[in-house]
C-alpha positions in Angstrom: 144.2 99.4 105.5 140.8 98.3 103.9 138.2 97.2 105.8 134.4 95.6 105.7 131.4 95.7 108.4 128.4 93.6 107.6 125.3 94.1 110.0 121.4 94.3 109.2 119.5 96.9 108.5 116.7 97.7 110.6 114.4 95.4 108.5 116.5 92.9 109.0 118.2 93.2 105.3 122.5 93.0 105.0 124.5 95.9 104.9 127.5 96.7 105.0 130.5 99.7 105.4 133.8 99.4 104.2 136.0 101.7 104.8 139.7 102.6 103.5 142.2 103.9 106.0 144.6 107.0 104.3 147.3 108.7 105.4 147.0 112.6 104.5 150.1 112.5 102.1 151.3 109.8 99.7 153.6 109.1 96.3 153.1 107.0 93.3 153.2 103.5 95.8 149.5 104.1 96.5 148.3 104.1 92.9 146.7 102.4 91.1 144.2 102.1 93.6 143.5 98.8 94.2 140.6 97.3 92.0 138.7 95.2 95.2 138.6 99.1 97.1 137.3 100.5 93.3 134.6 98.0 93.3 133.6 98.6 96.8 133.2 102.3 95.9 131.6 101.8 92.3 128.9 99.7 94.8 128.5 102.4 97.2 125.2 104.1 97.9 126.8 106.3 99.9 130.4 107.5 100.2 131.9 109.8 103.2 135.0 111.5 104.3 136.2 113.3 107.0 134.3 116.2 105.7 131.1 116.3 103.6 130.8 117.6 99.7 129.6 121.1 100.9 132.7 121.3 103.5 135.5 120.8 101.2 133.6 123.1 98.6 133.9 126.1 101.4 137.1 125.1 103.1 139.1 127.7 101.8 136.7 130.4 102.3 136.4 129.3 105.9 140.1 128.4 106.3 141.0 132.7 105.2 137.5 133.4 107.7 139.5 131.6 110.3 142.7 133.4 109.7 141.2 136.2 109.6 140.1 136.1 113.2 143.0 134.6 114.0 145.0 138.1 113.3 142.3 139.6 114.9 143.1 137.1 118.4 146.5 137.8 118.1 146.1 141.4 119.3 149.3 142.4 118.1 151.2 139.5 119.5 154.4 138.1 118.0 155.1 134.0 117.9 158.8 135.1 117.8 158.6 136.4 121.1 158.0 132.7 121.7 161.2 131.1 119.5 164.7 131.1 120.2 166.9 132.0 117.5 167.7 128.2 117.2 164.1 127.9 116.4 163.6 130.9 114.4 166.5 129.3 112.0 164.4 126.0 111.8 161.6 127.7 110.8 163.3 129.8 108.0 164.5 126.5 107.1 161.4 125.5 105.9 159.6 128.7 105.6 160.9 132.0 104.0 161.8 134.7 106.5 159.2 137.2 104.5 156.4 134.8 104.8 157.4 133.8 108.2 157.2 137.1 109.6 153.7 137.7 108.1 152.3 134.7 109.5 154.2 135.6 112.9 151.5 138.0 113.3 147.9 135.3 113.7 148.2 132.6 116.3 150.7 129.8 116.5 148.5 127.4 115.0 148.5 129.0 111.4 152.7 128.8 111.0 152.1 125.5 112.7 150.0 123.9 110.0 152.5 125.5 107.6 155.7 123.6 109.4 153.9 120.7 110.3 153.4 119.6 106.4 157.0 120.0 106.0 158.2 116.9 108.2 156.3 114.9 105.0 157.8 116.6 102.1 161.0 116.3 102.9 161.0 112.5 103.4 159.4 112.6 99.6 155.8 112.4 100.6 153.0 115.1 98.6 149.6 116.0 99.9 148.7 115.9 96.2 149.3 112.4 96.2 147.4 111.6 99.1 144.2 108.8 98.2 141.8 111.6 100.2 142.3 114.2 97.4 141.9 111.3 94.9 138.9 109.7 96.2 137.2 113.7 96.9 138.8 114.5 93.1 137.2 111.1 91.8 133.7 111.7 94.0 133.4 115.4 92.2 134.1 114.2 88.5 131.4 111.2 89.0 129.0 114.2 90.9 128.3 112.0 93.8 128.0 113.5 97.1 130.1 112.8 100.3 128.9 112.8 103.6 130.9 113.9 106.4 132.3 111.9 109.6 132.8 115.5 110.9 131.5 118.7 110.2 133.9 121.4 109.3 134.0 123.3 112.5 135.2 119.9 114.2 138.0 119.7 111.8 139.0 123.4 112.6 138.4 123.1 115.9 141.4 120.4 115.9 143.5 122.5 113.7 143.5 125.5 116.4 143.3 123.7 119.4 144.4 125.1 122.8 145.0 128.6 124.0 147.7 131.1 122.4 150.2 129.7 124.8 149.6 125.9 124.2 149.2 126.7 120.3 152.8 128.2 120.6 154.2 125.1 122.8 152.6 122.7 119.6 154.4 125.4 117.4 157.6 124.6 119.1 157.7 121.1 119.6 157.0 120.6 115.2 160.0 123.0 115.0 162.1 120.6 117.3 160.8 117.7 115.4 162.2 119.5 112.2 165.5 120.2 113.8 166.0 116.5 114.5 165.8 115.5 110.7 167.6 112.2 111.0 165.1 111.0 113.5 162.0 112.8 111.8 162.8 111.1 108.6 163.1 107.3 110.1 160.1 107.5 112.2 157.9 109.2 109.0 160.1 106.4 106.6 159.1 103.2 109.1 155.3 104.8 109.6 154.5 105.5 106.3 156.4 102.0 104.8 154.0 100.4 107.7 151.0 101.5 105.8 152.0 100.8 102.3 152.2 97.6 103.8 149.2 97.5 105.0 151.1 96.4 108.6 147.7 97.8 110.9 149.6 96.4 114.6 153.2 98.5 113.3 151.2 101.3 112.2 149.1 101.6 115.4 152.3 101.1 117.6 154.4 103.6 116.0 152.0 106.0 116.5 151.5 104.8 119.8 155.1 105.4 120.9 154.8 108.4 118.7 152.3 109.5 121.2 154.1 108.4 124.1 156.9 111.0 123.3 154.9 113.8 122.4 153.4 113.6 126.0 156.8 113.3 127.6 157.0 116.9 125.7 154.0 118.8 126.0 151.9 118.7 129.5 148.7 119.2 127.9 149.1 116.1 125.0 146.7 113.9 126.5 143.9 116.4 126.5 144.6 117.4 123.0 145.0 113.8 121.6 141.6 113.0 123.1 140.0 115.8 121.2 142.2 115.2 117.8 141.2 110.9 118.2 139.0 109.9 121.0 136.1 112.3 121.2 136.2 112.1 117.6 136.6 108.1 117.1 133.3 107.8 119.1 131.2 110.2 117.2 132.8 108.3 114.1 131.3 105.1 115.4 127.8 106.6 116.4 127.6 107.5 112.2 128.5 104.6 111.1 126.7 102.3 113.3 123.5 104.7 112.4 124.6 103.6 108.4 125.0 100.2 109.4 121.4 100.6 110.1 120.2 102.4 107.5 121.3 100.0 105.4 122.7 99.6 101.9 126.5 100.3 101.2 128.5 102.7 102.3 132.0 103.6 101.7 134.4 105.8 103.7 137.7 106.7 103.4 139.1 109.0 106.5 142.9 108.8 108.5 143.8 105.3 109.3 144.7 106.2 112.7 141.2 106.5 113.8 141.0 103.2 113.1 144.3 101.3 114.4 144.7 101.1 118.6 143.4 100.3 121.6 140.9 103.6 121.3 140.1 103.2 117.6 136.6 103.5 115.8 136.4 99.4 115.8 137.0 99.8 119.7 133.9 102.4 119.9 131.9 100.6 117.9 132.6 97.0 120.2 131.8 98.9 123.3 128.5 100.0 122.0 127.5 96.3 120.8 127.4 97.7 116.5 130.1 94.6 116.3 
């Protein structure tokens, strides 16, 4: 899942873009990180994430702003008035009943993200061992700045997608998901194997069937997978064709799915003649 673009500058000098493809969780099979992707970043002038240096320094503040307005957009709604007691038990399954019923209280999204994290964990996966936190952990200790492929607001924006009601149906189907653990943990096994393998065609069809399913289940999928990968794949490739241009080296390192599929950031940046 490591890439390179070479282009010219705008003076006609090489440049070029690499860019390694993560996966927001991981284990020890990731590390160490691979000594061609260490010198690529070492040679970096510039190095971007998903979100820039000053976003990940104020996500947390923003993340309890965004909560906070959440309760606020609730207005005293329940999500249990949403969940059937089969439900209910998943998510005490993976969520203790006290904190469940505090977080009941904002919109679906915020128990969402909470559930959601669990389908990795329990097939052994950590978000501390994810190569984003390492690369942002390894970027801060050096002091080098990130830029952003999005800005914050885009990234929330995806996190609380939809209405109350369509939050609640995305709240649901996760809680399925969880219910069906012997299914849950071979398709996150086969997915995440797939990308220690560095398998880019099996990664980009499981997803894709992944997909497939999840728009079987929820009406409104296709609208919400444009905003969570297309809309965002083509202002991906707007940046980084206006790097290519810039010149010099940059390095990114941002979810591998933007960049696998028939509507990935290569696709974007084909279509708009950058390669």
């Amino acid at each position: 899942m490591f890439w390179r673009l070479s282009s010219f500058d705008s003076t006609g000098k090489p440049s070029q873009v690499y860019i390694q493809g993560t996966i927001h969780i991981g284990d020890d099979r990731l590390y160490p990180v691979a000594d061609s992707v260490l010198a690529a970043w070492k040679s970096a002038d510039r190095l971007a994430g998903e979100i820039s240096t000053e976003g990940w320094a104020s996500f947390q503040q923003e993340l309890q702003k965004h909560m906070i307005q959440s309760y606020t957009d609730a207005a005293g709604r329940s999500v249990y008035d949403g969940l059937s007691d089969s439900r209910k038990k998943t998510l005490y399954s993976v969520i203790d009943k006290k904190t469940a019923d505090s977080l009941a209280l904002f919109e679906p999204w915020v128990l969402n993200t909470s559930v959601s994290t669990y389908i990795y964990i329990k097939a052994g996966l950590s978000p501390l061992k994810a190569m984003d936190l390492w690369f942002i952990t390894q970027a801060n200790k050096e002091g080098r700045h990130m830029e952003g492929l999005d800005e914050l607001e885009t990234q929330f924006s995806v996190i609380q997608y939809g209405t109350y009601d369509e939050q609640l149906v995305l709240l649901q189907d996760s809680l399925d998901t969880i219910a069906d653990s012997a299914e849950m943990d071979k398709i996150t096994g086969r997915l995440y194997d797939a990308y220690i393998a560095g398998d880019v065609k099996n990664v980009a069809a499981i997803l894709d069937s992944e997909n497939k399913k999840s728009a079987g289940r929820v009406p409104f999928y296709k609208r919400y997978n444009t905003a969570l990968f297309s809309d965002r794949n083509q202002a991906w490739s707007e940046k980084i064709e206006s790097w290519l241009s810039e010149g010099g080296t940059t390095f990114i390192f941002a979810g591998c799915g933007h960049f696998v599929g028939k509507d990935s950031v290569f696709t974007c940046l084909k279509k708009n003649g950058a390669l």
